[in-house]
Structure formats: C-alpha cells, structure tokens
C-alpha positions in Angstrom: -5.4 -15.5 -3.0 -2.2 -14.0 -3.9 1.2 -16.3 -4.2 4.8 -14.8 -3.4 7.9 -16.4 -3.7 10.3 -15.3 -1.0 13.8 -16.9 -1.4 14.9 -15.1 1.8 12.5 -16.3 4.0 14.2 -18.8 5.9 13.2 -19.8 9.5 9.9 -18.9 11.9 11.4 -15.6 12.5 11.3 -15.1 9.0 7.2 -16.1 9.1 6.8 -13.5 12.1 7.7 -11.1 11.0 6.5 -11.6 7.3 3.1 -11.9 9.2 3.0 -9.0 11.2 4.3 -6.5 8.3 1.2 -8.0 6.0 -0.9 -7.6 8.9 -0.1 -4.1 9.4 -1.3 -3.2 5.8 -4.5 -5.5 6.1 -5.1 -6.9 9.6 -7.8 -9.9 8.6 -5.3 -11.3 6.0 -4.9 -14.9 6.4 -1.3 -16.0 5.7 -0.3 -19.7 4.7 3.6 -20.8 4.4 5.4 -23.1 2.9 9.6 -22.7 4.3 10.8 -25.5 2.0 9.2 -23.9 -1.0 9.4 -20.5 0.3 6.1 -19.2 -0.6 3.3 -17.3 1.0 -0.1 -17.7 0.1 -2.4 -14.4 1.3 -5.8 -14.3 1.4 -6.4 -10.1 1.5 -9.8 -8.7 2.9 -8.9 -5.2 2.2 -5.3 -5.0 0.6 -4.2 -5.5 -3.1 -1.1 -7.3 -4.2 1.1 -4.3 -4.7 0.6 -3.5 -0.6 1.2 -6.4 0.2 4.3 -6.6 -1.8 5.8 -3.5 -0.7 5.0 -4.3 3.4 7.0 -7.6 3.1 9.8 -5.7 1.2 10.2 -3.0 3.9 10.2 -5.8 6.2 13.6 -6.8 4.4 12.8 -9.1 2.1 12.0 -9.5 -1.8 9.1 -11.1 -2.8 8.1 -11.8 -6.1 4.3 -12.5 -7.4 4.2 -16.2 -8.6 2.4 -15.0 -11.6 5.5 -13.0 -12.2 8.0 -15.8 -11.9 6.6 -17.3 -15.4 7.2 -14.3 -17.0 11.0 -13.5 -15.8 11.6 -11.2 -18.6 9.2 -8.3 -16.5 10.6 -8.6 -13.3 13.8 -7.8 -11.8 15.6 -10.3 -9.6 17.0 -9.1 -6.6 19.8 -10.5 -4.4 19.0 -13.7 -2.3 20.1 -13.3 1.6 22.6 -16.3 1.7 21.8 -17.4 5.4 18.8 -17.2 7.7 18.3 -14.0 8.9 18.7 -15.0 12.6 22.2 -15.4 12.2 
C-alpha cells in the first residue's frame, strides 16, 4: 500500500476526482481516504508510486509520499490550495 498526503484535498469532489485520475493509470486500484487527515491510502495492482503520484498531480493536486514527509529535507513543498476546490 502506498500513503500520500494531499493537503489540497478538501471535499468529496476532491475524492472523485483523485479516484478517477489514479484509476486511469491502474484501473483495479483500491483507494482509502481519510479528508480530516488528508491522506490516501492506494493499494496498486499494476502501477508504482511514481504513476500514481504524477496522475493525482495532473489532476491538480500535490501529493507527497508519507515516507517522504519524515525526510523533509528531499522533498520539495509545494503551495497548499487555501479553500476547497469547489469554490
């Protein structure tokens, strides 16, 4: 299972289309979310974490591996959205 924090993700629109931009890239993947904590948990059947990655930033937002949050020093922060993206 792979872990991503996504500080932007902010409502079920968010989660839509989160899921269908990870399910473009590996269509069995089963998605878990967590709004308050703003995490996705992915469990791949054919993609690896950098796909996944890159289909949920060209959905428009900016994940970031949880393995990488305890290491801050090798990866680079981008800006958070500062509302939901609904509005």
């Amino acid at each position: 299972m792979i872990t991503f924090q996504v500080d932007d993700m902010t409502c079920g629109h968010c989660v839509s289309t989160i899921t269908k931009a990870v399910r473009a890239v590996d269509g069995g993947a089963k998605l878990q979310f967590d709004l308050a904590n703003h995490q996705v948990v992915i469990e791949p059947t054919e993609a690896v974490a950098a796909e996944l990655s890159d289909a949920i930033k060209e959905a428009g937002y900016t994940p970031v591996a949880v393995a990488a949050i305890a290491h801050p020093a090798s990866t680079s922060v981008a800006p958070a959205r500062k509302s939901c993206c609904c509005g």
